[in-house]
Structures are given as C-alpha cells and as structure tokens.
N, C-alpha and C positions, 0 to 999 in steps of 0.2 A: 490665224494659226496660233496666236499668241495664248487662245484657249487650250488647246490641247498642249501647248508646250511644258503650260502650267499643269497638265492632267498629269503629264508626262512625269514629270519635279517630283509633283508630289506622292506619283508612286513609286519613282528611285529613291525617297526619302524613306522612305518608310510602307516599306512593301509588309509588314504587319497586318496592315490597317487598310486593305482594297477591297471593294465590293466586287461583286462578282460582272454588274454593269458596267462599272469603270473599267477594267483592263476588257471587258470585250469592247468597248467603244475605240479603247486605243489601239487595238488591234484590228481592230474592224475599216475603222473610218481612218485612220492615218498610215497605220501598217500595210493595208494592204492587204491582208489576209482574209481567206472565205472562212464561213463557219459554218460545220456540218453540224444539223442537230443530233439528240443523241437519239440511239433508234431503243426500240421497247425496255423496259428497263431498267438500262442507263439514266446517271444524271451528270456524263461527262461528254462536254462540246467538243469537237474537236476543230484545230486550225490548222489552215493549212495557207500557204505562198507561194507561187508557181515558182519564185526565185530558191524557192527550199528544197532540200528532201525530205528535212526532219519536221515532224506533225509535232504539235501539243497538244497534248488533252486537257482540259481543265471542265472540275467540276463544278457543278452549280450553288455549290454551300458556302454561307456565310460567316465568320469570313471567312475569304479561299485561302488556303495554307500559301504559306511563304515559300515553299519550294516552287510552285505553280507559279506565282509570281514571279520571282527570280528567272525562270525558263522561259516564260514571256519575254520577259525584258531582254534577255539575253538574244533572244530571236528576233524581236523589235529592231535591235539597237543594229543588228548586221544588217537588214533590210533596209532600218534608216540610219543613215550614217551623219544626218544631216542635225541630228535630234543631239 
C-alpha cells in the first residue's frame, strides 16, 4: 500500500501537477470509486461511491485543473479516513 500512499503525498503536495491517470488510479483502485465513461461528446468521466451522494466529474485534459483535483481529494479523504 505504501505505493499509493506515496501516489496519494504527492498529489496532496501539489495538486498543480496531476495527470489525468494518476488521480483515476487513486480513485479507482484505493478510493473505491466506479468510473462511468463519458457518453458521445463529452470528455468528462464521472465518479461515483456507493458510500456518497455527491459524483465528480473530471475531465480528460492535461493537466486537469486544480479545482478537479482538490474535489477529488476532498472526496477521497471522507471515504478514506485511513489515508
């Protein structure tokens, strides 16, 4: 787990600088969250947590804005408390 803890770090660090792979692997594989692809289009994924109500969109551009980041994490960090 020590991998993702590190994944984790270093997007609290500096959520500037996250690829669009990177915060879906952390959400995906540690968060717990499904990801709905985007339908014709769109190029925003959406997530979702059966422990949530509230979805986040995030889209597929390089880098992803800092607000998208920040609402991930914010979403992340309720589901893991452990993190």
């Amino acid at each position: 787990m020590s991998h993702y803890k590190k994944l984790y770090d270093k997007i609290k660090n500096n959520p500037k600088d996250v690829s669009f792979e990177e915060i879906n692997k952390l959400l995906t594989k540690v968060g717990g969250f499904t990801r709905r692809n985007p339908k014709s289009g769109s190029s925003h994924y959406i997530y979702h947590h059966p422990d949530l109500t509230e979805q986040i969109s995030i889209p597929k551009d390089r880098p992803v804005k800092v607000i998208y980041i920040k609402k991930a994490l914010k979403l992340f960090e309720i589901v893991r408390e452990d993190f």
